[in-house]
MARGULUM-38904 format. One record per residue (C-alpha): residue in one letter; x negated, y negated, z. Coordinates in steps of 0.5 Angstrom, whole numbers. Each point is the difference from the previous one (the first is absolute). Layout:
a, X, Y, Z $
...
REM end
This chain:
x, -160, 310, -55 $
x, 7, 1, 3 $
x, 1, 6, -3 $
x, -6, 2, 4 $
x, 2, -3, 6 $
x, 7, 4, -1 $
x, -3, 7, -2 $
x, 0, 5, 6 $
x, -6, 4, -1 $
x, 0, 5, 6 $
x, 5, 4, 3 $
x, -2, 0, 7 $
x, -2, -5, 5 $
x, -6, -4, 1 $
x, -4, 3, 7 $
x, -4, -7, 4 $
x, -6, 1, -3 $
x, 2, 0, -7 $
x, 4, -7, 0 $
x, -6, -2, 5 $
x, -5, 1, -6 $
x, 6, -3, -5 $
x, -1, -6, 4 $
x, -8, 0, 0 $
x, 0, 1, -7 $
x, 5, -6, -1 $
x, -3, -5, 5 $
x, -8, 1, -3 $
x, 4, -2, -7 $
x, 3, -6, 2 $
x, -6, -2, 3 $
x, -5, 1, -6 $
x, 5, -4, -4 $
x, 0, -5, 6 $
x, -7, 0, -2 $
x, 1, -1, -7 $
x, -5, 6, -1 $
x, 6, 2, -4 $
x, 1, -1, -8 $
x, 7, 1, -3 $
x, -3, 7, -3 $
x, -3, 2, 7 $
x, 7, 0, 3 $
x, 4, 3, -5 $
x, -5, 5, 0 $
x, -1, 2, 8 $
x, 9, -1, -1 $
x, 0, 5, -4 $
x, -5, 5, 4 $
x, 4, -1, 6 $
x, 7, 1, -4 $
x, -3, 7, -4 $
x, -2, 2, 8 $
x, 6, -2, 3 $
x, -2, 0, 6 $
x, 1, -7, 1 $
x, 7, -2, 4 $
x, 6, -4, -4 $
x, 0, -6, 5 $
x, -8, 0, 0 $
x, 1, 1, -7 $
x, 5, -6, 0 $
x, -6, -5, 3 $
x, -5, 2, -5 $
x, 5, -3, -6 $
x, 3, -7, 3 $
x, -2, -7, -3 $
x, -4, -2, 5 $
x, -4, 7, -1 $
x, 0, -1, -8 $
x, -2, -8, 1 $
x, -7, 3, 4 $
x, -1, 4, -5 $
x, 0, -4, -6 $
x, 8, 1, -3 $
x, 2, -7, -2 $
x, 8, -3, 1 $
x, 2, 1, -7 $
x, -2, 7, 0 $
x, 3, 1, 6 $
x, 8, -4, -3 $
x, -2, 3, -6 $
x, 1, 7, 4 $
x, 7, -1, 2 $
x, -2, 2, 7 $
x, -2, -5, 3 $
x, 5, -7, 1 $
x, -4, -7, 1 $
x, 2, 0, 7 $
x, -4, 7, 1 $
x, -6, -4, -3 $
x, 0, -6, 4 $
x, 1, 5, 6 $
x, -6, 4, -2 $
x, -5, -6, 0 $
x, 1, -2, -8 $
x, -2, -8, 0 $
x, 4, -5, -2 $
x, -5, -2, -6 $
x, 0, 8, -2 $
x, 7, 0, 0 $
x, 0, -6, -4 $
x, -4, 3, -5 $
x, 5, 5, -1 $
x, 5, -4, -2 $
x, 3, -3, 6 $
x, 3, -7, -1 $
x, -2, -6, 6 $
x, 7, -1, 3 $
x, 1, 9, 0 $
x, -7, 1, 4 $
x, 2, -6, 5 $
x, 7, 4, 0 $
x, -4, 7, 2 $
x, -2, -4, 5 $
x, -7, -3, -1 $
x, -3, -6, 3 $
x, -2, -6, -1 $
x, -7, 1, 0 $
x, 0, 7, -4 $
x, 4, -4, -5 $
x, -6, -5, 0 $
x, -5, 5, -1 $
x, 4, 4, -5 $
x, -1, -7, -4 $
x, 6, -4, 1 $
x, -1, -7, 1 $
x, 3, -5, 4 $
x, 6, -2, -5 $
x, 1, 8, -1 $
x, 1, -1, 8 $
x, 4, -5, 0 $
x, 5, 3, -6 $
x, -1, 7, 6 $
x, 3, -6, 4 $
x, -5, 2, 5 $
x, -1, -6, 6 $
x, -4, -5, 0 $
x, -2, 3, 7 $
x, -2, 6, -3 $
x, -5, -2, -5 $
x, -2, -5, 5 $
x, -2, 6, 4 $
x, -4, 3, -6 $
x, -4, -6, -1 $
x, 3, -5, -6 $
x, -1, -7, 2 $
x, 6, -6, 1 $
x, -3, -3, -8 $
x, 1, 7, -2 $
x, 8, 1, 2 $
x, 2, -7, -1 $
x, -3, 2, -7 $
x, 5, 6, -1 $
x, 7, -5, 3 $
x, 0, 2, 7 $
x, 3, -6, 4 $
x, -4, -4, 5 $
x, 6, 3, 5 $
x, -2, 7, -1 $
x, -8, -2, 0 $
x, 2, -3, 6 $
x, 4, 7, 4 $
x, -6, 4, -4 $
x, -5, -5, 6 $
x, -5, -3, -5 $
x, -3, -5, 4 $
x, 1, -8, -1 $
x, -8, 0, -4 $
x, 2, 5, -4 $
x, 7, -2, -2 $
x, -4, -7, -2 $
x, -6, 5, -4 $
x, 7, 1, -3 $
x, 1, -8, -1 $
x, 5, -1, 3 $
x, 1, -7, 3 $
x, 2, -2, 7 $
x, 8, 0, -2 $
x, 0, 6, -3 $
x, -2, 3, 6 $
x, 5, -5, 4 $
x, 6, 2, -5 $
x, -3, 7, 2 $
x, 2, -1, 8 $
x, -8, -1, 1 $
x, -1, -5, 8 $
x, -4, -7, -1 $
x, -4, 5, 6 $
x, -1, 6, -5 $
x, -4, -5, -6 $
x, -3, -4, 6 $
x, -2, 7, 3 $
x, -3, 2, -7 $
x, -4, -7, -1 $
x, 0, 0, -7 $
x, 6, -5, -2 $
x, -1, -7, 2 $
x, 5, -4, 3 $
x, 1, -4, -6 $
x, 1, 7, -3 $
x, 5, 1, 4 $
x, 4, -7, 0 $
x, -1, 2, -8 $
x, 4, 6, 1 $
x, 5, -3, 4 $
x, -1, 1, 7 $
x, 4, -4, 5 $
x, -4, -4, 5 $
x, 4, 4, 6 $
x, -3, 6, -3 $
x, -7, -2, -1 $
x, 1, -4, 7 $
x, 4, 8, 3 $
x, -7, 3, -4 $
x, -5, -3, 5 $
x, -2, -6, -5 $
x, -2, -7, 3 $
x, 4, -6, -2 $
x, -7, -3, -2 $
x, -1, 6, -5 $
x, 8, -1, -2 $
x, -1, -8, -1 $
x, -7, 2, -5 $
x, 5, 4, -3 $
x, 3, -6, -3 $
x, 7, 2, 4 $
x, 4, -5, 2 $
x, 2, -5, 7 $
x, 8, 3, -1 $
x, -3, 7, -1 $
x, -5, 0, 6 $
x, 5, -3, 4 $
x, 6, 5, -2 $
x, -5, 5, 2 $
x, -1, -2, 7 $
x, -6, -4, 1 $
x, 0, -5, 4 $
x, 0, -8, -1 $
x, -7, 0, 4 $
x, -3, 6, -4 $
x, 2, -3, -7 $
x, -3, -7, 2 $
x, -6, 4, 1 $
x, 0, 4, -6 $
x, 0, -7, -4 $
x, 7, 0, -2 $
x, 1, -8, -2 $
x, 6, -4, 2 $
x, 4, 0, -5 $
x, 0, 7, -1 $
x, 2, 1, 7 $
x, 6, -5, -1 $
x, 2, 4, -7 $
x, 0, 6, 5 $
x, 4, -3, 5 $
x, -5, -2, 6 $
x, 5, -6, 3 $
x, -4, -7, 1 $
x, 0, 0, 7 $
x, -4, 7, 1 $
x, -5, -2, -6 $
x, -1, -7, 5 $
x, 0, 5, 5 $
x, -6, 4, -3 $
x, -4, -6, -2 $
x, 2, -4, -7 $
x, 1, -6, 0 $
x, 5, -5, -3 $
x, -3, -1, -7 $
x, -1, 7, -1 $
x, 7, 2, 1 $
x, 2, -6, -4 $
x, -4, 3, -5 $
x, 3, 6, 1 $
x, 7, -3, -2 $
x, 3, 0, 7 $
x, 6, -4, 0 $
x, 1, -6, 4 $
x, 5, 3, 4 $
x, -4, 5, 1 $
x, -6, -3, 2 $
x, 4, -5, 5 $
x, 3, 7, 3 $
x, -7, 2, 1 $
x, -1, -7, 5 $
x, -3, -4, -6 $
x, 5, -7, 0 $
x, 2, -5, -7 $
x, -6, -5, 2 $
x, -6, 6, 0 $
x, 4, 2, -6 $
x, -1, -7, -3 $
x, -6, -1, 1 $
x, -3, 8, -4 $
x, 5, -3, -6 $
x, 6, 3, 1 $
x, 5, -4, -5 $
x, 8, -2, 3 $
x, 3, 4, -5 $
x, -3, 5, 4 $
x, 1, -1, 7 $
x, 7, -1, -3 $
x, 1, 7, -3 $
x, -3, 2, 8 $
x, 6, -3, 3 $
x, -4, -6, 3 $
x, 5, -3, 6 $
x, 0, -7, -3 $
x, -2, -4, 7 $
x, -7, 5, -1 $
x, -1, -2, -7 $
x, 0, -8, 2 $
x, -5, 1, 6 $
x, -3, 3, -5 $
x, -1, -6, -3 $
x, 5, 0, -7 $
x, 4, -6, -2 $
x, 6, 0, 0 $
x, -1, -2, -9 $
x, -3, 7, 0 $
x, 5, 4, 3 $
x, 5, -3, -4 $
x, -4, 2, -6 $
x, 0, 8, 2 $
x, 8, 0, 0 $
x, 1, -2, 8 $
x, 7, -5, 0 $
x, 1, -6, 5 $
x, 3, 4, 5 $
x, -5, 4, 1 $
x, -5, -5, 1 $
x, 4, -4, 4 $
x, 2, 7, 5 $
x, -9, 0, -1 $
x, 0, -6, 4 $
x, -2, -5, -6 $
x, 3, -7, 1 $
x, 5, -2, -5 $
x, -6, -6, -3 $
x, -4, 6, -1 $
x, 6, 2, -4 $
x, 2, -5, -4 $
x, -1, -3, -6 $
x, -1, -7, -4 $
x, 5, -3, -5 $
x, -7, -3, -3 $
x, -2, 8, 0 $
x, -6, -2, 3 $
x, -4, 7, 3 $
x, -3, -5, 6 $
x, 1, -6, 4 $
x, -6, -4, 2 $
x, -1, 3, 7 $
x, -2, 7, -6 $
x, 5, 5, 4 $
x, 2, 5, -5 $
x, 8, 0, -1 $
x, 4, 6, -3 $
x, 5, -5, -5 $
x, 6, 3, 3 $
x, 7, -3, -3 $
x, 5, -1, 5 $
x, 4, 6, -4 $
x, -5, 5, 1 $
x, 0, -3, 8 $
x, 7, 2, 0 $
x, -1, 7, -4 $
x, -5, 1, 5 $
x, 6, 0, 5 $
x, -5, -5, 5 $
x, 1, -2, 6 $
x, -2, -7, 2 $
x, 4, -4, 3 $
x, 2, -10, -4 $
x, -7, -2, 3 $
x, -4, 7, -3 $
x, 3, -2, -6 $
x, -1, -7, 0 $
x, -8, 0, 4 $
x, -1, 5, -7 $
x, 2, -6, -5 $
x, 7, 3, -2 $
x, 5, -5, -1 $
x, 9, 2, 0 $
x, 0, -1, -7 $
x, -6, 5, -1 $
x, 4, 5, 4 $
x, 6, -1, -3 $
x, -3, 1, -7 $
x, -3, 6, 3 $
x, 6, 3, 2 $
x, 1, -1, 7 $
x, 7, -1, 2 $
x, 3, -4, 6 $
x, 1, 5, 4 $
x, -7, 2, 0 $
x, -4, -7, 0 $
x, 6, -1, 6 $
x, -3, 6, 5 $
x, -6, -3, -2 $
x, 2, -6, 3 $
x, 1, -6, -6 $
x, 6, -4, 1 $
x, 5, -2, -5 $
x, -2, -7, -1 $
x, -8, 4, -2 $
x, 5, 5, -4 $
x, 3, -6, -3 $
x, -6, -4, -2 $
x, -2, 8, -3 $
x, 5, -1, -6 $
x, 6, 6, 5 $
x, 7, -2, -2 $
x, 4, -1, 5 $
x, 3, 6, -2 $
x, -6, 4, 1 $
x, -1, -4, 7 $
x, 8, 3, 2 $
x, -1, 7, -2 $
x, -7, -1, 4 $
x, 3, -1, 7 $
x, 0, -8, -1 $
x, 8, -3, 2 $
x, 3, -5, -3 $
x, -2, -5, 6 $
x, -7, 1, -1 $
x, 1, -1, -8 $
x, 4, -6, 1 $
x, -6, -2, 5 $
x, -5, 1, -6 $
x, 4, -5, -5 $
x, 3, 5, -3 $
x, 7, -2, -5 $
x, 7, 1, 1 $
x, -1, 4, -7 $
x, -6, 2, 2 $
x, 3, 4, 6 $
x, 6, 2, -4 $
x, -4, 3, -6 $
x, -3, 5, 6 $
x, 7, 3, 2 $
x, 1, -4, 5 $
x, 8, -3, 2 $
x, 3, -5, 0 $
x, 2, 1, 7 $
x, -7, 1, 2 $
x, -3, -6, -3 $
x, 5, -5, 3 $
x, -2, 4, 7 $
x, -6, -3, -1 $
x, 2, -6, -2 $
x, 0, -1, -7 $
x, 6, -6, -3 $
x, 5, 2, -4 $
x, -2, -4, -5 $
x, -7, 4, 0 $
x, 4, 6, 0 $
x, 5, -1, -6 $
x, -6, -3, -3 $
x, -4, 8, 2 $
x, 6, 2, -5 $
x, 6, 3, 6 $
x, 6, -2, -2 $
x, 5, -3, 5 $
x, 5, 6, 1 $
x, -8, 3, 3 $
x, 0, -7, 4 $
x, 7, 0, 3 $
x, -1, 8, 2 $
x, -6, -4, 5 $
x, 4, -4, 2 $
x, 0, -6, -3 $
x, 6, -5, -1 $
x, 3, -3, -6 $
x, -2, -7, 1 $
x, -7, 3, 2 $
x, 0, 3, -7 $
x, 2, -6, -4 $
x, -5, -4, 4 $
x, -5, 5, -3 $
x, 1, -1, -7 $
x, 6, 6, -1 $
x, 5, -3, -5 $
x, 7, 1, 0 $
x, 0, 6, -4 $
x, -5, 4, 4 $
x, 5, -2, 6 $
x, 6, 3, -4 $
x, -2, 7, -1 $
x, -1, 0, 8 $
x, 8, -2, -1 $
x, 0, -8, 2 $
x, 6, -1, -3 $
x, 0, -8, -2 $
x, 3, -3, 6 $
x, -6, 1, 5 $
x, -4, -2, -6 $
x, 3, -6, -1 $
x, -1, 0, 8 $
x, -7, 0, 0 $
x, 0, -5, -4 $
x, -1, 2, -8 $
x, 3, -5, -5 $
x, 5, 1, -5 $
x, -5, 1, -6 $
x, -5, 6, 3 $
x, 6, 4, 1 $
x, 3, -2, -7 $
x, -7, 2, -2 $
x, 0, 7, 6 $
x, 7, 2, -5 $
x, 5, -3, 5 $
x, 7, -2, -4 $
x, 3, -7, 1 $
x, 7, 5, 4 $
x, -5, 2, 5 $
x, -3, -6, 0 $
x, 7, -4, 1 $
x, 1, 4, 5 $
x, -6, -2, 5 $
x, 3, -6, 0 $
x, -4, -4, -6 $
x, 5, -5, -4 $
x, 0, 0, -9 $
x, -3, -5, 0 $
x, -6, 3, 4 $
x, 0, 6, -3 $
x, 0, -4, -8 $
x, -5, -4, 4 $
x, -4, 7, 1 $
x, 0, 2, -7 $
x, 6, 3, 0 $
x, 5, -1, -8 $
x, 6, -3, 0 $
x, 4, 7, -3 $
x, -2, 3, 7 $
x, 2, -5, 3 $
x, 7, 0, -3 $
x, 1, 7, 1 $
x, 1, -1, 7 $
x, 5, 2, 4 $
x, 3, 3, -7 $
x, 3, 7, -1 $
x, -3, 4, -5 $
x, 5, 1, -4 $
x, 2, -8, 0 $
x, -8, 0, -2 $
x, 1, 5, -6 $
x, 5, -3, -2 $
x, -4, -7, 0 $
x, -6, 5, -4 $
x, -4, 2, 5 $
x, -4, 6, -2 $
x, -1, 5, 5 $
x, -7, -1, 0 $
x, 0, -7, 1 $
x, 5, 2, 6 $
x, -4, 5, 3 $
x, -7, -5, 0 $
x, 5, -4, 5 $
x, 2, 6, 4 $
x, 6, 2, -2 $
x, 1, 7, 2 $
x, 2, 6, -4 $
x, 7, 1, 4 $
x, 2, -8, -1 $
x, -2, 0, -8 $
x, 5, 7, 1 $
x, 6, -3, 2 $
x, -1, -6, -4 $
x, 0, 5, -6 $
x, -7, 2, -3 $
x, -1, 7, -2 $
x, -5, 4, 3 $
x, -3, 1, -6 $
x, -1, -8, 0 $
x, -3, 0, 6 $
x, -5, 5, -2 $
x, -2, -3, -6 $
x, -1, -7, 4 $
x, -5, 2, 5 $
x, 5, 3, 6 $
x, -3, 7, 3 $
x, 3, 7, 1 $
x, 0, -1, 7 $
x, 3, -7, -1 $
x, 6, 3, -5 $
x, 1, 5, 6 $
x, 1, -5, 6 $
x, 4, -4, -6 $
x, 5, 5, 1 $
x, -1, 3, -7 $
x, 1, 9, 0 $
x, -8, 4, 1 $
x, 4, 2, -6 $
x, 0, -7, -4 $
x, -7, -2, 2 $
x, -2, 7, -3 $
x, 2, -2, -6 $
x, -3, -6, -2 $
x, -7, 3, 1 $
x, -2, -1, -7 $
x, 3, 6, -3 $
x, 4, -1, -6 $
x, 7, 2, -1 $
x, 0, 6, -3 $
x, -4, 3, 5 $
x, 4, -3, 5 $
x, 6, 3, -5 $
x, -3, 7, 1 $
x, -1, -1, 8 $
x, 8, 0, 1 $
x, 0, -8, 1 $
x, 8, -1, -4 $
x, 1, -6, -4 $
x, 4, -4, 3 $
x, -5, 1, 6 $
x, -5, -2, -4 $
x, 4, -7, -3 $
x, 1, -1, 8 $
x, -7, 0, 1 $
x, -1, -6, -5 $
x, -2, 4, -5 $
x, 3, -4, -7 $
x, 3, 4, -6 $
x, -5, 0, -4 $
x, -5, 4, 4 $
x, 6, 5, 2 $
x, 1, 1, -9 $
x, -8, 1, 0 $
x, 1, 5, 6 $
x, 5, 4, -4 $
x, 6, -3, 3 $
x, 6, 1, -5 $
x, 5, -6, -3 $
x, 5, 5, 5 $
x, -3, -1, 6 $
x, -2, -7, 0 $
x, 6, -2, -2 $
x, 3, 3, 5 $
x, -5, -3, 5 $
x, 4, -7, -2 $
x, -4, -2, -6 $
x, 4, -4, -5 $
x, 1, 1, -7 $
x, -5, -6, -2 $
x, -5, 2, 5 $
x, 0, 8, -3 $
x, 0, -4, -8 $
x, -6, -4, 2 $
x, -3, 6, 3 $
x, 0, 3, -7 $
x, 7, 5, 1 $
x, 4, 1, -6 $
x, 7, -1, -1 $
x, 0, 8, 0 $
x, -3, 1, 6 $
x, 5, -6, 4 $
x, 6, 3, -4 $
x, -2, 8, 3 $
x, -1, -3, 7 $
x, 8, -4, 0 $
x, -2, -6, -2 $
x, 7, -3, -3 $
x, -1, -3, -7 $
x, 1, -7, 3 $
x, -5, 0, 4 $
x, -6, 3, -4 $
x, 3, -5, -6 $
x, 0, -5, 6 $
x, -8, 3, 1 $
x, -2, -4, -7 $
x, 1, 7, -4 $
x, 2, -1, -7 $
x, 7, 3, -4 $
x, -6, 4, -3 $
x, -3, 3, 6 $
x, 7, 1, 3 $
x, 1, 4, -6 $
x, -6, 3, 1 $
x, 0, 1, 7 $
x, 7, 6, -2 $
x, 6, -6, 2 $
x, 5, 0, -4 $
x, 4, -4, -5 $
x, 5, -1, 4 $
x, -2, -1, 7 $
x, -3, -6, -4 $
x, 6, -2, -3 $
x, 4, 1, 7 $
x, -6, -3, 4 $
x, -4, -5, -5 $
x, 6, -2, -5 $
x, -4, 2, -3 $
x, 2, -1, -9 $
x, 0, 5, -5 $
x, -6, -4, -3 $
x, -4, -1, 6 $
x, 0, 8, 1 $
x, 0, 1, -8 $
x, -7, -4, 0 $
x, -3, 3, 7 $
x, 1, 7, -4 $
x, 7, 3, 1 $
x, 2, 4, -5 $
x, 8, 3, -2 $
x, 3, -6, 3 $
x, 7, -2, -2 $
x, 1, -8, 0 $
x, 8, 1, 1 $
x, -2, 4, 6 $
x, 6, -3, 5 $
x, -7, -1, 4 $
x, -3, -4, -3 $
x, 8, -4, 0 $
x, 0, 1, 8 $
x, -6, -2, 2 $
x, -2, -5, -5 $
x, -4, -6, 3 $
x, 4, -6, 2 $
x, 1, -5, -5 $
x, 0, 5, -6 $
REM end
C-alpha cells in the first residue's frame, strides 16, 4: 500500500471535477464499510478497481487505508501490527477497542500505558485486582460500579475508599466498624447522619463523649451507651444534665463533681457518703461532725478530714476515743477537753462512777503534749508532783504553771532541780531543805550563810574553812563551829592565835605542831609532857643541831620537831642526809644548799650523776660516802685525793696497787691493814719496806720477795730496835 501511495501514476494536474469525483467515490467506500456492508474481500477488490482506474486522489486514497477504515471493514489489530505499517497508538486512535487489542497480545499495564480507561479495561476483561496492579483509584473504579466489599477485597485502604466518597453505609456493607471509619477521620455527625451504627457502636469504636456530644447526640443516649460520669463531664454536660440522664452519685464524685454542687443538684447526705465523698468534703459542703456521726461516719475518718478537734467534741466523741486515733493531750487540751477528761487512774480503770469516759493520759504524754494548764488544772485532774516529775515535767515548767517549792519538793524535785528551776537558796532553806542538800546543788558558801545557815551546818554541807573564812568568818567562829586546828592551819593560823582561841596543847600536838612551836606560845615542859609531847623532844629544846647530832639525833627525828634544813647545815649534816630523812627540794634550797646540790640528791645514782659533770670531791661534799662513789666509778685517785684515808679506801675493797699508784706512802697503806704480801703485790718495793717497815729479811722473804741478800747494809741499818 505504501508503494501505491508513493507511486505517481499521471503526469499532469487534476482538474476540480476529477478530485470532486476522487472524493465521492472515497466517501461512498468508507460509509459502506461504516455500514459493514462491506467483507474484507469486497474491500480489497473495490481497493483494487479504484487503484487499476486511477482516478482516485492520493490523499483520498490515504483515507481509504487508515486503521479506523480497516477496523470498519473487518481488519483485526493483529493483522494490521502484523503489517508493520500501523503502530498500537494508530490502532487505538482509530477506534480498535481495548479487549481487541488484548487480543492481539497487549498485556494490561501496556493498554493502560496506551491510555485506556478504566472502565474500557474492565470490559476488555480485567477485574478489580487487575486494576488494582494498574494502580487505578478507588475513585475511578467507584465511578464505574465496583462496590466498597468489592475494593476492600482487593487492598484498597479505608482512606482511599474514604477520598473515593463511598457513603458511610457502604463502607459498613464493606464491614468496617465505627473506629474503622473514626480512624479514617469519619465525624460523630457523619454515622449519626448515616443512622446505621449505634451509639454503643460507636463508643466501641472509641468515639469520645466530646465527639458524640460535638455529632449532635444527647447525653441520655451517651449514658444508655455505657459511657461514663468522667467522660460526659469532660465532654461538656452540665451537673444538672447528668443527674437527668440518671448519672448516680459516685460516678459524678469519680468524675470530680464537688459535694457542695451535688447538694446543690438534689442528693442527700447518705448518698454522697455512699458515694465515698470524704468527711472534709462533705463538711466543706455545709454538712457539719454531728450529721456526719449520726450517717456512721467513723473518727478515723473525720481525723483524716482535718476535723478542728473543738467540732469533733461538739460533735459528741470523747476524749478516750480521740486518743485512740492518734490526738495527743496537747491538742485535746487546745480543743477545749479539761484535764480530768484527759487523765488517767493508777487503778487504770476506763471509768469513774459518776460513768464519764477518761483518755488515760499519763503525766508524760501531758507533757509531750506540751499542754497548757495552769497547778490547779493539773491538781482539779488528779495529777499529783511526783506523777508530774516521773512524767518529765521540770521545775521550770510546773513553776510557770504555778506549783511552789514546797509542792515540788513533796513531788521528790532535789533542790538541785529546785535551784536551776529559779527557786533561790532563801525559798529552799524555807522548805527545809539541808546545808548538804543546798551544797550538793551548787550553791556556795557564801550564799548559804547569806541565808542564814550555821557554820556548823555549812561545814557539815562539806565546805571547807578556808571557804568560810572568804565569807567572812572569824577564827574563833570557826572553832566554835566544829573546824579543828588542822583545818585552821592550812588558812595560815599560826599556833599563837591558836593557842589564843583557846585550843589545848594536846589538839595541836595531834594538828602537827612541835613542842618548839608550842614552847614558844608560852606552854611550859611540863604542860607540853602533860600534852603528849616524849621526853627526847623535850630535851632537844633550846639545843644546836650540831650538839644534838652529836648527842645522836638523826636528821629525821629533827625535822619531826621542827628543825630547819638551814639549822641541821650549820650543824653539819649533809644535803644528802637531809633528803633521805624527809627534808624537801624547797626545804634544802631555803637551808641554803646550791640548786645544784638539791639536783643531785634527786635519786639518781652516782654514775649517772658522774656523767652529768657533778665531780668528786663535789659529790663527797654533798655527803655522798665512798662506797657509793666507787660504785659510781670513782677511781682509788680520785677519792683519795678528795680526803679519804688509806683504811677507808682498804675497807672500800682497793688494793695495795691501787693506793700505791694514787701516792699512798707504804707506811700508810702498811698502817691500812695491808700485808707485806699485798704491799708486794701492790708493786712496792723491798727496800722502801726496809727503809719505811723495818721490815727482815725473813719477813719479806716470806711475803714473797725473791733475790734478797741477808748481808744487804739495809737490813743492817734499818733493822728493827732490839734486833
Amino acid at each position: 500500500m505504501s508503494d501505491l501511495l508513493r507511486k505517481n501514476r499521471r503526469a499532469t494536474a487534476a482538474s476540480s471535477r476529477e478530485v470532486e469525483a476522487s472524493m465521492k467515490g472515497a466517501v461512498a467506500l468508507l460509509d459502506a464499510g461504516k455500514r459493514g456492508e462491506l467483507s474484507i474481500a469486497e474491500w480489497e477488490d473495490r481497493i483494487g478497481r479504484m487503484m487499476v482506474a486511477g482516478e482516485t486522489r492520493r490523499a483520498h486514497f490515504k483515507t481509504l487505508i487508515d486503521a479506523s477504515a480497516l477496523r470498519d471493514v473487518g481488519f483485526d489489530a493483529a493483522t494490521l501490527l502484523a503489517s508493520a505499517d500501523f503502530s498500537a497508538d494508530q490502532l487505538k486512535a482509530g477506534g480498535y477497542l481495548a479487549k481487541e487489542m488484548r487480543s492481539a497480545g497487549f498485556s494490561p499495564a501496556e493498554l493502560k500505558q496506551l491510555g485506556y480507561l478504566p472502565r474500557e479495561l474492565m470490559e476488555a476483561g480485567l477485574g478489580a485486582v487487575d486494576l488494582r496492579e494498574l494502580e487505578c483509584t478507588a475513585s475511578e473504579l467507584h465511578e464505574i460500579g465496583y462496590s466498597a466489599t468489592e475494593l476492600r477485597a482487593v487492598q484498597y485502604t479505608l482512606a482511599e475508599l474514604k477520598e473515593a466518597a463511598y457513603t458511610v453505609p457502604e463502607l459498613k456493607d464493606a464491614e468496617y466498624a465505627a473506629g474503622d471509619l473514626r480512624d479514617a477521620g469519619f465525624s460523630a455527625a457523619e454515622l449519626r447522619k448515616a443512622k446505621v451504627f449505634t451509639v454503643r457502636d460507636m463508643r466501641d469504636g472509641r468515639y469520645t463523649a466530646a465527639e458524640l456530644k460535638d455529632g449532635g447526640f444527647d447525653v441520655q443516649r451517651v449514658h444508655n451507651a455505657g459511657y461514663g460520669a468522667v467522660e460526659a463531664t469532660k465532654a461538656g454536660w452540665t451537673l444538672s444534665q447528668l443527674v437527668a440522664a440518671a448519672y448516680v452519685a459516685k460516678e459524678l464524685r469519680s468524675a470530680g463533681h464537688r459535694a457542695s454542687d451535688m447538694r446543690a443538684a438534689g442528693f442527700n447526705l447518705e448518698s454522697l457518703k455512699f458515694a465515698m465523698y470524704t468527711p472534709a468534703e462533705l463538711q466543706e459542703a455545709g454538712y457539719h461532725a454531728a450529721e456526719l456521726k449520726e450517717v456512721g461516719t467513723s473518727l478515723f475518718a473525720l481525723k483524716q478530714a482535718n476535723t478542728p478537734i473543738e467540732t469533733l467534741k461538739e460533735a459528741g466523741f470523747k476524749a478516750d476515743r480521740l486518743k485512740q486515733q492518734g490526738y495527743t493531750a496537747g491538742e485535746l487540751a487546745k480543743g477545749g477537753y479539761t484535764a480530768k477528761e484527759l487523765r488517767g487512774f493508777r487503778d487504770m480503770l476506763y471509768q469513774e462512777s459518776d460513768g464519764n469516759s477518761y483518755a488515760g493520759f499519763t503525766a508524760k504524754e501531758m507533757r509531750d503534749g506540751r499542754v497548757e494548764f495552769t497547778a490547779d488544772e493539773l491538781r482539779s485532774g488528779g495529777y499529783t508532783e511526783a506523777e508530774l516529775r516521773e512524767g518529765g515535767y521540770t521545775v521550770v515548767e510546773l513553776k510557770l504553771k504555778g506549783f511552789s517549792a514546797a509542792a515540788l519538793r513533796s513531788g521528790g524535785y532535789t533542790a538541785k532541780q529546785l535551784h536551776d528551776g529559779g527557786f533561790d537558796a532563801a525559798m529552799l532553806k524555807a522548805v527545809e531543805f539541808t546545808a548538804l542538800e543546798l551544797h550538793n546543788a551548787g550553791l556556795s558558801a557564801a550564799t548559804l550563810h547569806g541565808v542564814g545557815y550555821t557554820v556548823s551546818q555549812i561545814r557539815k554541807a562539806g565546805f571547807d574553812a578556808a571557804a568560810l573564812q572568804a565569807v567572812g568568818c572569824s577564827t574563833l567562829e570557826l572553832k566554835e563551829g566544829g573546824f579543828g586546828p588542822r583545818e585552821l592551819m592550812t588558812l595560815g593560823v599560826g599556833a599563837m592565835e591558836l593557842h589564843a582561841i583557846g585550843f589545848e596543847v594536846a589538839e595541836l600536838r595531834e594538828a602537827g605542831h612541835v613542842a618548839r612551836e608550842l614552847s614558844a606560845c608560852g606552854w611550859s615542859p611540863d604542860e607540853l609532857l602533860a600534852g603528849g609531847f616524849d621526853a627526847r623532844e623535850l630535851d632537844a629544846l633550846g639545843q644546836t643541831a650540831e650538839t644534838l647530832r652529836a648527842s645522836g639525833y638523826t636528821p629525821t627525828e629533827l625535822h619531826a620537831y621542827g628543825l630547819t634544813a638551814a639549822e641541821l647545815r650549820t650543824g653539819g649534816f649533809s644535803c644528802l642526809q637531809m633528803s633521805q630523812h624527809g627534808y624537801s627540794r624547797k626545804e634544802l634550797l631555803a637551808g641554803g644548799f646550791k640548786k645544784r646540790s638539791v639536783e643531785a640528791v634527786n635519786g639518781r645514782p652516782v654514775a649517772a650523776l658522774k656523767s652529768a659533770g657533778y665531780a668528786c670531791k663535789e659529790l663527797r661534799g654533798i655527803g655522798f660516802e665512798l662506797a657509793a662513789l666507787k660504785k659510781g666509778g670513782f677511781d682509788c685517785m680520785a677519792l683519795a685525793e678528795v680526803g679519804f684515808s688509806a683504811a677507808a679506801l682498804k675497807e672500800a675493797g682497793f688494793s695495795a696497787g691501787e693506793l700505791k699508784a694514787s701516792s699512798f706512802p707504804v707506811k700508810q697503806v702498811r698502817a691500812a691493814g695491808y700485808s707485806l704480801r699485798e704491799i708486794r703485790e701492790g708493786g712496792f718495793p723491798w727496800k722502801e719496806c726496809v727503809i719505811f717497815l723495818k721490815a727482815t729479811h725473813a719477813e719479806l722473804a716470806d711475803a714473797g720477795y725473791e733475790g734478797l741478800d741477808a748481808k744487804d747494809l739495809l737490813f743492817k741499818q734499818y733493822r728493827p730496835e732490839g734486833n
